[in-house]
Every structure is written in structure tokens, then in C-alpha cells.
C-alpha positions as CSV (number, residue, x, y, z in Angstrom):
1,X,-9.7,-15.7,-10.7
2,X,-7.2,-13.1,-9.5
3,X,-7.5,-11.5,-6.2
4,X,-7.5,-7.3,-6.2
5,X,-4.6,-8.3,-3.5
6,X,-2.8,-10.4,-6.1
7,X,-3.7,-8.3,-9.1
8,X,-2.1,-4.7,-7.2
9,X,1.6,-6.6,-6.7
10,X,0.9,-7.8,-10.0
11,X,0.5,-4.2,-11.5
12,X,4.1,-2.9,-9.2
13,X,6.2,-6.0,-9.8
14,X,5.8,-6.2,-13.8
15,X,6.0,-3.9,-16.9
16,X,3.1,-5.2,-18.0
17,X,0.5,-5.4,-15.4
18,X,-2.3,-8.5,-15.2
19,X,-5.6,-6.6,-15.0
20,X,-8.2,-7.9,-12.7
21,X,-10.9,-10.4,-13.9
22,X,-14.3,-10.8,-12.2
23,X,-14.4,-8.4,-9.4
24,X,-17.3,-8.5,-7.4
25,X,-19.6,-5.5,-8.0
26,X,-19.9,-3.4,-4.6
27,X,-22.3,-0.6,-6.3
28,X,-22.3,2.8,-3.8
29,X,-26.2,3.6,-4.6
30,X,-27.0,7.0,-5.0
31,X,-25.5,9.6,-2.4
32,X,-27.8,12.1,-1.5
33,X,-25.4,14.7,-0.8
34,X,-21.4,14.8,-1.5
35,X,-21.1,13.0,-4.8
36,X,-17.4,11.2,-5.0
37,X,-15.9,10.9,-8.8
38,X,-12.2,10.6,-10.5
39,X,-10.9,12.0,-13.2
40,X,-9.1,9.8,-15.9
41,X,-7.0,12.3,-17.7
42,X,-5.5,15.4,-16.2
43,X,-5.7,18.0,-19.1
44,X,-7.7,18.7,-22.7
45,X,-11.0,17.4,-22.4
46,X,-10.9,15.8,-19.4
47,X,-9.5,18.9,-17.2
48,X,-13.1,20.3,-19.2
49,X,-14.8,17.4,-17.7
50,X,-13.3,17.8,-14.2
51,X,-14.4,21.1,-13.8
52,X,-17.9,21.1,-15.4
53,X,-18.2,18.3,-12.8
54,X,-17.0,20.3,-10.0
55,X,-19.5,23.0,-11.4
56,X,-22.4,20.6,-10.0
57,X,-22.8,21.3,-6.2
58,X,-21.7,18.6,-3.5
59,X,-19.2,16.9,-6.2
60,X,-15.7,16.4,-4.7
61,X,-13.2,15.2,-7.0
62,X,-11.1,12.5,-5.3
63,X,-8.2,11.2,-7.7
64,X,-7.1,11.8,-11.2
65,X,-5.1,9.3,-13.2
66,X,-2.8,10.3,-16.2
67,X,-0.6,8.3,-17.6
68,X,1.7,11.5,-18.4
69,X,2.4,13.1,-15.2
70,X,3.7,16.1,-16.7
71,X,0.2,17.0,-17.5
72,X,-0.9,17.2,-14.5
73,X,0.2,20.4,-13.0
74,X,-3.1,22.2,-13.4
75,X,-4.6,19.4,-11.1
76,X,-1.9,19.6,-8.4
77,X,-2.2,23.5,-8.3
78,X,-6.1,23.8,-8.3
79,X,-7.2,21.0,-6.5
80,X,-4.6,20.0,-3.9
81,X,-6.7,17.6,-2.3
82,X,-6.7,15.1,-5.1
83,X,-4.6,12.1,-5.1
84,X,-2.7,11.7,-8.9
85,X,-2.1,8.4,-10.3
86,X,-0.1,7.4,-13.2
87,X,-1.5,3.7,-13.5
88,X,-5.8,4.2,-13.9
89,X,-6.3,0.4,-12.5
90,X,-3.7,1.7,-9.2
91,X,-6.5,4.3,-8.8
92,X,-9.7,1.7,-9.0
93,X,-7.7,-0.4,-6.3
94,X,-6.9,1.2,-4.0
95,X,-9.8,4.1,-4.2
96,X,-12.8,2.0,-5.0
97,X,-14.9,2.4,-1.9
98,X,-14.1,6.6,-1.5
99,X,-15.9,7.1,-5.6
100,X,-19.0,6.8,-6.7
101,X,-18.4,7.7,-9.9
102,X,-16.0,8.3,-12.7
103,X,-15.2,10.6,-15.2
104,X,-13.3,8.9,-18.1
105,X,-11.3,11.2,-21.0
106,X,-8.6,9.7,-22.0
107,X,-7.7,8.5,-25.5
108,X,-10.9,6.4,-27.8
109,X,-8.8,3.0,-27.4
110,X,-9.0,3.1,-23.5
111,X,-13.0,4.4,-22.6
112,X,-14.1,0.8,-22.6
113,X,-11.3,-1.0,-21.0
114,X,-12.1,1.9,-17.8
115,X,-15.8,2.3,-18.4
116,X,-15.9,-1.9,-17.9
117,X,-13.4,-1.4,-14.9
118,X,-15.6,0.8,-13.4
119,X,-18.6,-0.8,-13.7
120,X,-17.6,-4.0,-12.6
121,X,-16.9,-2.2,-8.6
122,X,-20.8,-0.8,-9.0
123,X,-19.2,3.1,-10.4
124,X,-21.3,5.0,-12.4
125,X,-19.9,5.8,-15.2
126,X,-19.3,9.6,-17.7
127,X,-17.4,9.0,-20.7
128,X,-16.4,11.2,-23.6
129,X,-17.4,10.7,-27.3
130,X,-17.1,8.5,-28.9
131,X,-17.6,5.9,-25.8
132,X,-16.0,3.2,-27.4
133,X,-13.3,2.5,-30.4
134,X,-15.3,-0.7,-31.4
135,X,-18.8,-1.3,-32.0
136,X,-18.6,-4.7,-29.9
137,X,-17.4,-2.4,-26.7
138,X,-20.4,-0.6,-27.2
139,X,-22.5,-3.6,-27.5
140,X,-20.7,-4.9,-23.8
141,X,-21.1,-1.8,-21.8
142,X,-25.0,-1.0,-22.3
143,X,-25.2,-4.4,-21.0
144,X,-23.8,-4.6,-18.3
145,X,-24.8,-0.9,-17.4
146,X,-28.3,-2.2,-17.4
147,X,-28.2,-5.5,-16.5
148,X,-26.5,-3.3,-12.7
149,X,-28.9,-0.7,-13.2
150,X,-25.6,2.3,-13.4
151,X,-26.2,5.5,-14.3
152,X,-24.2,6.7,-17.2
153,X,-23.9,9.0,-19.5
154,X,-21.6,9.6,-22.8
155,X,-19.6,13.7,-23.2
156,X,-22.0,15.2,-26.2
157,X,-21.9,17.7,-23.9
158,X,-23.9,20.0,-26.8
159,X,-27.0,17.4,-26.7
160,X,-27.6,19.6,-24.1
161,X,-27.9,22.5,-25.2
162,X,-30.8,24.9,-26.6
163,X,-30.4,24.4,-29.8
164,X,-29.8,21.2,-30.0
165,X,-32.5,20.1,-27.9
166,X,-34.7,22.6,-30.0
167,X,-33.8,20.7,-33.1
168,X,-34.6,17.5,-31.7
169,X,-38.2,18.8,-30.8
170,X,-38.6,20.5,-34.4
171,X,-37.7,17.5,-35.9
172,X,-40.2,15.0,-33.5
173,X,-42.7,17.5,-34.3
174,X,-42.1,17.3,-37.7
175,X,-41.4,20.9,-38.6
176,X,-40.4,20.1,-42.5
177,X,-42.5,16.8,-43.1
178,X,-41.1,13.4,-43.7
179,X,-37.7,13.4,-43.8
180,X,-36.4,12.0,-46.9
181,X,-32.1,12.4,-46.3
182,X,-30.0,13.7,-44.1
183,X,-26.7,15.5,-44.7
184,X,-24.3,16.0,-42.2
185,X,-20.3,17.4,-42.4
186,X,-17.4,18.9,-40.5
187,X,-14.1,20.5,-42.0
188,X,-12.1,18.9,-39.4
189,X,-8.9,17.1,-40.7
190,X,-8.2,14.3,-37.8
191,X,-6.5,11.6,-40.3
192,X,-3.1,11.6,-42.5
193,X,-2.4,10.9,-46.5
194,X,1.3,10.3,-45.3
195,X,2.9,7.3,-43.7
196,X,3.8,7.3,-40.1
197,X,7.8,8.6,-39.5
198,X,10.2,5.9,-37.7
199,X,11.6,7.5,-34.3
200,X,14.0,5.8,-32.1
201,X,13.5,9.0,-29.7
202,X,12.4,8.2,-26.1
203,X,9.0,9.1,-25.0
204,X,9.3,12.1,-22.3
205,X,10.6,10.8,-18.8
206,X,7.5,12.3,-17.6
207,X,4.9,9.8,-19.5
208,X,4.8,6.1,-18.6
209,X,4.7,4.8,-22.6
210,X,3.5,1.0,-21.7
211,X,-0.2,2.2,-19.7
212,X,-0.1,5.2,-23.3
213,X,-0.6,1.9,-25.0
214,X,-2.5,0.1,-23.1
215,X,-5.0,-2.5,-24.5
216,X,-3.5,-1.0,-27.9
217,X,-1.1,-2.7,-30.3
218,X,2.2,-2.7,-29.0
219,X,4.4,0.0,-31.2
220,X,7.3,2.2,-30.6
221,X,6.5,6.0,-29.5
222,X,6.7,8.5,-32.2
223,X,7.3,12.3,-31.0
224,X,4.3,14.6,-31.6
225,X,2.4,11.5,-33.7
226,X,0.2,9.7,-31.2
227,X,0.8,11.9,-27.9
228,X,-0.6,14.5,-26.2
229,X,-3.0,14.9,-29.3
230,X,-2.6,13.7,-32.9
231,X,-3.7,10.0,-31.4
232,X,-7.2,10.9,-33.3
233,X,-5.8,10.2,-36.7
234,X,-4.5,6.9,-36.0
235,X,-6.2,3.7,-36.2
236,X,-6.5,1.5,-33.3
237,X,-6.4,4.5,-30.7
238,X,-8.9,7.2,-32.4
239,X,-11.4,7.3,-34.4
240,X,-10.5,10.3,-37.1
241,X,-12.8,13.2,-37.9
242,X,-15.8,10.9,-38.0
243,X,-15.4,9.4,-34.7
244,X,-14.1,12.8,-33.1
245,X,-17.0,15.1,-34.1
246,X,-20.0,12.1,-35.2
247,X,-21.3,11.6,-31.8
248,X,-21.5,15.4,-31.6
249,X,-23.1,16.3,-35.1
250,X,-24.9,13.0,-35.4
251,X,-27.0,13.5,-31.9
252,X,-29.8,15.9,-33.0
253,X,-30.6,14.3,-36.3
254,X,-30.5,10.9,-34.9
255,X,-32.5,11.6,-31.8
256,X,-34.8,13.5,-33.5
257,X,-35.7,10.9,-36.0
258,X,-36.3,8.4,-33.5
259,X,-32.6,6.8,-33.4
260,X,-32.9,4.9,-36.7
261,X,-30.9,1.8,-37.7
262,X,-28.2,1.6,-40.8
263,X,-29.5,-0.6,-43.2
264,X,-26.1,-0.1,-44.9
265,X,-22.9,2.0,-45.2
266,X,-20.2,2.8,-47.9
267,X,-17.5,4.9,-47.8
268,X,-17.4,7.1,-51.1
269,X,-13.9,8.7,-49.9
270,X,-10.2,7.7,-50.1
271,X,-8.9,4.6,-48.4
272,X,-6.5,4.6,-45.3
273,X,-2.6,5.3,-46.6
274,X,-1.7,2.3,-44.4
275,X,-2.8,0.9,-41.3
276,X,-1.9,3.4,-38.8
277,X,-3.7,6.4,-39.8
278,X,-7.5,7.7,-40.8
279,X,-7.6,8.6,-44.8
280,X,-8.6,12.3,-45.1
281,X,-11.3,13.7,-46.3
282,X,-14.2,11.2,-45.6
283,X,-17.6,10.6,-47.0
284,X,-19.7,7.6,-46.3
285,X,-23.2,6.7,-47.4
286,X,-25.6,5.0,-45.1
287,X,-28.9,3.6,-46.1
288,X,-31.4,4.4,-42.9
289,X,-34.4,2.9,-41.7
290,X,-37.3,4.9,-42.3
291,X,-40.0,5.4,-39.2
292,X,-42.7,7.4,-38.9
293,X,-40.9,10.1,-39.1
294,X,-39.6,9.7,-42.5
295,X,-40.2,9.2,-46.1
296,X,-39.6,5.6,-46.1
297,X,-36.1,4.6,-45.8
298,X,-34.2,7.6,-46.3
299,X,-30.4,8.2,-47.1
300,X,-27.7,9.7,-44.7
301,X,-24.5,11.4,-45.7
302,X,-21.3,12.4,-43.6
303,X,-19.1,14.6,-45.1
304,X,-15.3,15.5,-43.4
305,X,-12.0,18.0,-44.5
306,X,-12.7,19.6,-48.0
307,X,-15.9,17.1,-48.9
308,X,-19.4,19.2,-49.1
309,X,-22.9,17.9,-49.5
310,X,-23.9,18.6,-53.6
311,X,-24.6,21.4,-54.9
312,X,-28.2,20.4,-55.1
313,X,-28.6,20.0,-51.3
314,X,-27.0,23.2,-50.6
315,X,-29.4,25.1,-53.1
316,X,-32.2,24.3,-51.0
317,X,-31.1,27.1,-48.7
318,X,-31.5,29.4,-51.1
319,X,-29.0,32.0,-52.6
320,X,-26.3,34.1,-51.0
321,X,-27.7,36.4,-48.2
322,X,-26.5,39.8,-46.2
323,X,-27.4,41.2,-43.0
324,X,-28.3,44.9,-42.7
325,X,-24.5,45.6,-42.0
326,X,-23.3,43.9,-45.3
327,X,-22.2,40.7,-43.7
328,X,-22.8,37.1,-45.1
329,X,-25.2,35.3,-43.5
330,X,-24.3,31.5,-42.8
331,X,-27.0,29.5,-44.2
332,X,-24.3,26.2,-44.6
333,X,-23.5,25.0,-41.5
334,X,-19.9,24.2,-41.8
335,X,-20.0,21.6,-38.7
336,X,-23.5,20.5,-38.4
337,X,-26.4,18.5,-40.3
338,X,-29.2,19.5,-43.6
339,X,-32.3,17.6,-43.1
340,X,-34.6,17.7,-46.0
341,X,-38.3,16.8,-45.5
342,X,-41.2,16.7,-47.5
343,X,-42.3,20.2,-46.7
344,X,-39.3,22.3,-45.9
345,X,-35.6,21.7,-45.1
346,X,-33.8,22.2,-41.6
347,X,-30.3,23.8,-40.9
348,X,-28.8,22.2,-38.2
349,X,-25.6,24.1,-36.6
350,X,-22.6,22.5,-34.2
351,X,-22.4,25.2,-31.8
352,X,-24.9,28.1,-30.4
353,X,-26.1,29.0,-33.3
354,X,-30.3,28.2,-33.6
355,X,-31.7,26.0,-36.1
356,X,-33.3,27.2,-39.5
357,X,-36.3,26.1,-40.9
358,X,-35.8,26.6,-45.1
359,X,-39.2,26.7,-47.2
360,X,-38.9,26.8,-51.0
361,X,-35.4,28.1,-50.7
362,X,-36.8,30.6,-48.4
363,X,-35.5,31.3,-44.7
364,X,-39.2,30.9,-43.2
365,X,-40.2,33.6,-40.8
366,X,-42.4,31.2,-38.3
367,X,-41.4,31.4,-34.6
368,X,-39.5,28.5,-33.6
369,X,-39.5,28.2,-29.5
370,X,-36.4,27.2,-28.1
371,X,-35.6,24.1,-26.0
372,X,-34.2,25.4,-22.4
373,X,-30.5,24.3,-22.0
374,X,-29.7,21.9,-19.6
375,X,-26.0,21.2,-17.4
376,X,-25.0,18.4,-19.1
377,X,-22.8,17.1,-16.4
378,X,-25.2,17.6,-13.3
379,X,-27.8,15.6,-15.7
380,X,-25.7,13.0,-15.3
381,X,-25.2,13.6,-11.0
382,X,-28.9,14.4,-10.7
383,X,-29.4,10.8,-12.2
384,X,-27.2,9.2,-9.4
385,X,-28.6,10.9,-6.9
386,X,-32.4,9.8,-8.2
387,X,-32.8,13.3,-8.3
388,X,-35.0,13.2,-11.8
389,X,-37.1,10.6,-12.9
390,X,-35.5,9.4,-16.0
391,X,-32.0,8.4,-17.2
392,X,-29.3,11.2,-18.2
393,X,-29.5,12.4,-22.2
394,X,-27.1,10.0,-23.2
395,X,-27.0,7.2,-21.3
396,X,-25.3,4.1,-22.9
397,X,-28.9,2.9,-23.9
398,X,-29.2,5.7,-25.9
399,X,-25.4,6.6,-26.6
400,X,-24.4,3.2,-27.8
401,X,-26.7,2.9,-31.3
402,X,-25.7,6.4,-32.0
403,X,-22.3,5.5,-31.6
404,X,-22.4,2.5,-33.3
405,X,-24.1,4.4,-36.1
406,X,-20.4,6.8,-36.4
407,X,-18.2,3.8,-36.2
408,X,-20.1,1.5,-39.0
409,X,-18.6,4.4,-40.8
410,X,-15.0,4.1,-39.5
411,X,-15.6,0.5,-40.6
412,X,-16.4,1.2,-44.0
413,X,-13.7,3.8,-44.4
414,X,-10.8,1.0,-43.3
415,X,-12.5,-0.9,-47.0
416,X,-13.7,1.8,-49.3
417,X,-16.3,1.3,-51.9
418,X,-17.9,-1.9,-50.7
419,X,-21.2,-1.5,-49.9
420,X,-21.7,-3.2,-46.3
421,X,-25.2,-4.6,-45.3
422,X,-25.8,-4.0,-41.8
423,X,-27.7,-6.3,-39.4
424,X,-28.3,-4.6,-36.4
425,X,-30.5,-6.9,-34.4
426,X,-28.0,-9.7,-34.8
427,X,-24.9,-7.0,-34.9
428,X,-22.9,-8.2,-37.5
429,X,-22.5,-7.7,-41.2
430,X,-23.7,-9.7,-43.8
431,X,-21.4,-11.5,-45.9
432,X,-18.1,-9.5,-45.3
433,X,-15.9,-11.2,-43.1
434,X,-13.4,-8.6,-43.3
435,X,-16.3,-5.9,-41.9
436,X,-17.0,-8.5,-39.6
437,X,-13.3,-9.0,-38.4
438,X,-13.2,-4.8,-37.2
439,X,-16.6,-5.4,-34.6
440,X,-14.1,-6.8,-32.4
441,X,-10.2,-6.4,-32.1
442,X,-8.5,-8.2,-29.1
443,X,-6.8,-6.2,-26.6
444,X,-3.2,-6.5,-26.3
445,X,-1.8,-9.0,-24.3
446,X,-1.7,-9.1,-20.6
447,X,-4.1,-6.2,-20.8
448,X,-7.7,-7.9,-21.6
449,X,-10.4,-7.0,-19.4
450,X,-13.1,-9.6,-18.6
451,X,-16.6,-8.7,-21.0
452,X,-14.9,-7.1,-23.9
């Protein structure tokens, strides 16, 4: 085993640094007052993350670490105090015993490789959605998070809000009888039809390319392809529209319905154009696992770009409707989820609109009472400190099944129309060796991290 000694001249002496392997867990409990964290990303979601965190009293934010330092102005001119690194494993090394927690938005392919970092020193751990590019990742992190008993916590930052806690309630409750499917959609377009351009350009002096890639494949940089943004569309750093917006749009549905397992998932849309970027316009199929909740085993759809559930589904909302001023009322969410039941159907919308109980087509005029938003970040810091009983909204025992849920779609999508039988207790697919072979995709070399 390395030393952290041996592993830091390691990580300054060589372009590609030997991350550490086994490090002793030295877990900082739960302060009771000044809660430490870093930052890993300086701007985009992560500057959102920093400074919902630093909206939670007694949080001080120690470090960030970007691996583009031209991002990071916004942190040097707000928040003076905090040290910027370029390298994230510089930052655990030298800063491990001033944290007690981190904050981790940085591209899909590098949550795990951190979260796991983290862990392994005793940090509790935020990460954005989805929390891991792989549905073995997943599997590795709840287990270790509660085999050390770390609080964490997975950036659906709209699980906590009113309406979407309402529409869990509505749906525990039952509000429109067994649920017999579930439709849910989002007209983002995170993917390409196009193969990738070849660029001999540079990457920016500014952004250290080698820690961009990081457990990644090794590739040349493309201008305006992978970074600051447009990583999402390609395969092996993001996740497309489904893994972008899933974990978001999925949550109420699936936590409401008792977090039901996939039976099965097909992917109904176009395949990939090659094997760097997400096909457009997706639309997979699961088969779910019906609970007392639902109709038996029910069927769930996802729907992304220009796909729509049938015309059918969206009937059962009724006709066209105006408000008193003229305007069309939105009946369709356009991001968000239809749940049919037995009795009625429910409109669930990404955002702050409320949810909408549907009766025979009808927009039914029963009081619904709403769920009290919550701070999604200080559930997470109340949790560390032992402030509330139970463990943050999505914590990894929670977060992971609905995650792996999203990316047994991003599975299918990389091998359209083959029907994929899922078994979740032993987590692995049943007789598909190629859907087997995406669970798990080795790191790159030099960069593997002990447990993933």
C-alpha cells in the first residue's frame, strides 16, 4: 500500500498521478457548531452547491478544486478565504483533517472516484445527480457509506421541495388508486446524431486536460465538445438527457411508489451514432415491480427531446383548457411525470408548479394540502450534526436504486431494442453479457481508486 506521503510526490512528480489505495478512515463525527466542507467544482452547479451550503448557518467553506482554474474567479472574489486547488486528490491530502464534509459537482464520470475518496478519510459526503456514471459505483458507495455509518446525500435538490414532497404523500396515500403506469418526459436534448469533430487545438492554458479526464478514457480535447458543458452528451463522462434530468423527474414517482425495482428495460428510441455521444431523442420501457401500491406490476415510460407519451395517456387530462384571462392552461407537464391509477390520474410537474389530481378527464376540485418545503442542503448538515433523527432525503440508501433505475436506461439505450431482464437482488442482467459488460467499466490507468 501507498503512503499519503508517497502518493502527494507521486501526484507532483508525474503527469499521471498514482491515486491513494487504502487510507485509513479518520471520520470527524458530527460538529456541533462550524461545519467544515469543500467544494469540487468552482462554477455551474457546483458554485449553486457552494452557496446553498453557505446558506446553512455555521458552514465555512474551506477549499474548492477545479480542474479549470479559469473558472474560478467567482470563488476567489467572494470567498477569499478559500484555498483553490487544481488537482481534487492535492485538496484531500493536504486538507483532510480541516473538512468534515464535501460537496462534489463536477462532471458524472468523476462523482464516484471523489465520493469513494472522501469516504475512505471518514468525510461525509453531497453529490449531484446522477451520483454515479455506472450502476456498479452506485452499488460500492452505499456500502461503504453504511458499512462507516456517513451521512450523505445525492443534489435532487427539488425532492425537497413542496410540491414534490406533496406528490410523494398524494401518491403514499393513494390519491388515484392503484397505479397501473407511469409516464415520465423531459424536452431536453443532452446527446448528438453527429459524430464527434477531430481538433488538434490545445485545451485553454487555464484547464489542466489530464485531471478533465480523469478516470475517463484517454482522448484528445475537442473545443466546446466535452468542456465547460456539452460533457453530458458524451458517453463515458455523462449520462445524456436521461441521466441529467432522471434523478430529478424520477424521485417523486419512485419515492412515492415505494422505490420499486425494474423487472426489465428496453430502449424504444434510436441507437448511439457512435461511441462517444448519447442518441437523441430517447424512450425506454421498463417493466416495474408492482407493491401495494400498484396494480400489479405496472409499466414505466421515459420520454426525452421531441418523444411524448401517446396520445391516449395525454387524453386522460382532458381537453384544451383557458384561464379567465384567455391563457392555456398547462395540463402536460413538459418536464415531469403522468401517473395513472385505478381511480384518477396524477400530473406531476418539474418545478413549482403543484400537482394535479385528473378524474374522468376532469381537473378534480378536492383540496390537496401541500407538503412544507424543506432546505435541501441543511437537511443534509442537520444530519451531520445529529441534528434530526433520520437520514437526509436522499441519502445513498435511498439515492442509489433510484439512480440505478435512470442508468439501466442509459444501458439499454447504448443496445436499442433488446429487451434486458433485470436482476436486481443479484445486480446483474440475465443473459446479456454485453448489458452485463456496461455495470462496470475500468477506470483509466493509473487513476483506479480502491472499491470501484
Amino acid at each position: 500500500m501507498t503512503t499519503r506521503r508517497h502518493f502527494f510526490r507521486t501526484a507532483t512528480t508525474t503527469a499521471i498521478a498514482a491515486p491513494w489505495i487504502g487510507w485509513k478512515s479518520t471520520a470527524s463525527g458530527a460538529p456541533s457548531e462550524n461545519l467544515r466542507f469543500a467544494n469540487f467544482g468552482a462554477a455551474g452547479r457546483a458554485w449553486g452547491d457552494l452557496t446553498e451550503m453557505l446558506q446553512v448557518p455555521n458552514t465555512t467553506l474551506v477549499a474548492v478544486a477545479d480542474v479549470d482554474l479559469g473558472r474560478c474567479d467567482k470563488v476567489r472574489n467572494e470567498h477569499p478565504n478559500a484555498k483553490i486547488f487544481q488537482d481534487w486528490r492535492e485538496l484531500l491530502d493536504k486538507l483532510q483533517n480541516e473538512i468534515d464534509a464535501v460537496v462534489i459537482g463536477t462532471p458524472d464520470h468523476m462523482h464516484a472516484p471523489i465520493a469513494m475518496s472522501a469516504m475512505q478519510l471518514g468525510k461525509h459526503v453531497y453529490c449531484e445527480k446522477p451520483l454515479t456514471r455506472t450502476i456498479s459505483e452506485g452499488r460500492a458507495l452505499r456500502a461503504f457509506a453504511g458499512e462507516h455509518k456517513l451521512t450523505t446525500q445525492m443534489g435532487i435538490q427539488v425532492s425537497s421541495s413542496s410540491p414534490n414532497r406533496t406528490a410523494v404523500k398524494l401518491l403514499r396515500e393513494g390519491i388515484v388508486g392503484k397505479v397501473k403506469e407511469v409516464h415520465s418526459s423531459c424536452p431536453k436534448s443532452w446527446g448528438s446524431m453527429d459524430p464527434l469533430p477531430v481538433s488538434d487545438e490545445a485545451p485553454p492554458e487555464t484547464l489542466n486536460w489530464d485531471y478533465w479526464l480523469g478516470v475517463g478514457r484517454e482522448r484528445k480535447f475537442v473545443p466546446r465538445e466535452f468542456h465547460p458543458s456539452n460533457w453530458r452528451k458524451r458517453i463515458g463522462y455523462g449520462t445524456g438527457t436521461l441521466g441529467d434530468m432522471g434523478c430529478h423527474i424520477y424521485h417523486p414517482w419512485f419515492m412515492g411508489l415505494g422505490e420499486p425495482e425494474t423487472l426489465s428495460v428496453v430502449s424504444l428510441g434510436p441507437a448511439p451514432v457512435d461511441g462517444d455521444s448519447w442518441p437523441l431523442d430517447g424512450k425506454i420501457h421498463h417493466r416495474m415491480k408492482g407493491n401495494a401500491l400498484t396494480d400489479g406490476d405496472f409499466d414505466f415510460y421515459w420520454y426525452d427531446g421531441v418523444q411524448r407519451p401517446p396520445a391516449e395517456v395525454l387524453a386522460l387530462l382532458g381537453p384544451e383548457e383557458k384561464d379567465s384571462e384567455g391563457k392555456i392552461i398547462q395540463k402536460v407537464p413538459s418536464s415531469g411525470t403522468i401517473v395513472v391509477g385505478s381511480t384518477g390520474v396524477l400530473a406531476i410537474f418539474h418545478g413549482s408548479a403543484m400537482p394535479v389530481v385528473y378524474r374522468n378527464g376532469k381537473r378534480s376540485d378536492e383540496v390537496i394540502e401541500a407538503v412544507e418545503a424543506e432546505h435541501h442542503h441543511k437537511n443534509f448538515a442537520d444530519a451531520i450534526r445529529g441534528n434530526i433523527s433520520k437520514k437526509p432525503r436522499a441519502n445513498f440508501d435511498y439515492a442509489v436504486p433510484m439512480t440505478e433505475t435512470v442508468l439501466l436506461g442509459t444501458v439499454a439505450m447504448r443496445l436499442p431494442g433488446e429487451t434486458l431482464k433485470w436482476d436486481a437482488k443479484a445486480g446483474k442482467f440475465v443473459g446479456s453479457d454485453a448489458a452485463n459488460a456496461l455495470i462496470h467499466e475500468s477506470y483509466r490507468k493509473g487513476w483506479e481508486i480502491k472499491g470501484l
